[in-house]
N, C-alpha and C positions, 0 to 999 in steps of 0.2 A: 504494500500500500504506500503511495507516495500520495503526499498533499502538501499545496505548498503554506507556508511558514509566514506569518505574522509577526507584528512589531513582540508583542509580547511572548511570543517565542524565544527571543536572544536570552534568556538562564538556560533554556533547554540548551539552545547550538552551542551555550557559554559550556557547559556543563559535556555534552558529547564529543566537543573537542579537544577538551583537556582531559576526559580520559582515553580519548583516542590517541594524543598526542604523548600522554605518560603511557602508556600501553607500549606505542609501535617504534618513537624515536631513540629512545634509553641504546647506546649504543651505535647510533649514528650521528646524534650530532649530544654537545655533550647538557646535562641536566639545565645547566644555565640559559644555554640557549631556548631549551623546551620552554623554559619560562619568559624571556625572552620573547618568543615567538608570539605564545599565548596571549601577550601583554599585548604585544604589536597587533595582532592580528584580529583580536578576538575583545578588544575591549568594548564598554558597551557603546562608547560614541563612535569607536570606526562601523560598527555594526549597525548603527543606525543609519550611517553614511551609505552602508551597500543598501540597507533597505529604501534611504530616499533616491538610489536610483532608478529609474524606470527600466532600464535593462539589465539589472540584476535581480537574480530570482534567487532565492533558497528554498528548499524542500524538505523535508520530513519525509525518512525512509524509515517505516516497519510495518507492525503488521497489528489486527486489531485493538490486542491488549497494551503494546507499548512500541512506544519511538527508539528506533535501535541506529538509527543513523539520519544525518544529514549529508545535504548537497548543495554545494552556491559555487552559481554560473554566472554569467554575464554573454548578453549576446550582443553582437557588433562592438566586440571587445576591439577586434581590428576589421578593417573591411571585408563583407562577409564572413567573418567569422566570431563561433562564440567559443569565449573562455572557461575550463571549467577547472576555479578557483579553487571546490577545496570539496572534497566526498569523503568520510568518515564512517567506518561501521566498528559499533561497538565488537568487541570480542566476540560475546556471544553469538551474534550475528552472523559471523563470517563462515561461507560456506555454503547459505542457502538459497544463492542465485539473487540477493537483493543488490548486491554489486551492479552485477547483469543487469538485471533488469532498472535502475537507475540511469547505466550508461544508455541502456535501449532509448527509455523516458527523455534522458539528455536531447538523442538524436533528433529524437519528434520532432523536441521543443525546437530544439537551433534551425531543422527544416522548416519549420511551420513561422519560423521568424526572419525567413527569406537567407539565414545562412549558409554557406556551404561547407563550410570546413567550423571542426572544434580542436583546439589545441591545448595544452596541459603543459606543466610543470612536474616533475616528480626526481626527488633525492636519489641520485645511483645507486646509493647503497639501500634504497627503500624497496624491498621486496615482492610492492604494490606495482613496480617497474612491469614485470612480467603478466599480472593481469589485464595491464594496459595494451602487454602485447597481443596477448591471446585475445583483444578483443577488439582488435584490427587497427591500433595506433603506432606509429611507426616514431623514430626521433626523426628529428630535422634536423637541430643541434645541440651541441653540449655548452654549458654556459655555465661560469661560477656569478655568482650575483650576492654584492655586498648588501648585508641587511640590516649593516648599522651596529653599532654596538660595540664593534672590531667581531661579528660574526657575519660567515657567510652560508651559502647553499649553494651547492653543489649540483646542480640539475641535468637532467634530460630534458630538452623540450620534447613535445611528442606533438604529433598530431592524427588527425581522422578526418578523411571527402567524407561527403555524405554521398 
């Protein structure tokens, strides 16, 4: 079940990605950073900022009883194409095709909003690398990118035609 996310959502997304991001990063980049990031990334005014975009979306991924993940895109991030900012599945979650079926949901959306290409971000040493493969996104290029703090990330760009 995907639905999309409301102002009063961001404790949830606050909440999903910080245990997403102490779960999966521990080991790639180091604990400071996780914190770091979180700060950066996830505070409630930057989050309010994506939500007064009109071309960023966030969702809510799970299934009746609870919310097991998020997803925040941005479409016409660059000409025809949408960005897909940041996808998180709790633990428990992983394995039951909610993944999949998110990036399916992504495609729709980025077609349905006159896009043709979606591109991504993802840590080399993030494991989530190889899911992006198997689900038809390719790199384009590799790219270190300062993120302030005297920390950086290490990425893959990737992307996907529709």
């Amino acid at each position: 079940m995907i639905t999309k996310a409301v102002l009063q959502d961001i404790p949830l997304i606050q909440d999903i990605a910080s245990q997403s991001w102490r779960k999966h990063y521990p080991g790639i980049i180091s604990t400071e950073q996780i914190e770091y990031m979180l700060e950066l990334m996830y505070s409630e005014n930057e989050l309010k900022k994506h939500f007064e975009n009109p071309n960023y979306h966030y969702y809510l991924i799970g299934n009746e009883e609870k919310t097991l993940g998020i997803m925040g895109f941005e479409n016409h991030y660059q000409e025809k194409t949408t960005k897909l900012h940041r996808i998180y599945l709790l633990e428990e979650a992983k394995g039951k095709g909610l993944g999949k079926d998110a990036l399916q949901f992504l495609k729709e959306q980025a077609k349905n909003s006159g896009d043709e290409r979606i591109i991504l971000n993802v840590n080399k040493q993030n494991p989530s690398y190889y899911f992006y493969v198997s689900q038809g996104f390719k790199v384009y290029e590799e790219t270190i990118l300062d993120v302030g703090n005297g920390f950086v990330m290490d990425d893959y760009l990737m992307e996907y035609f529709l």
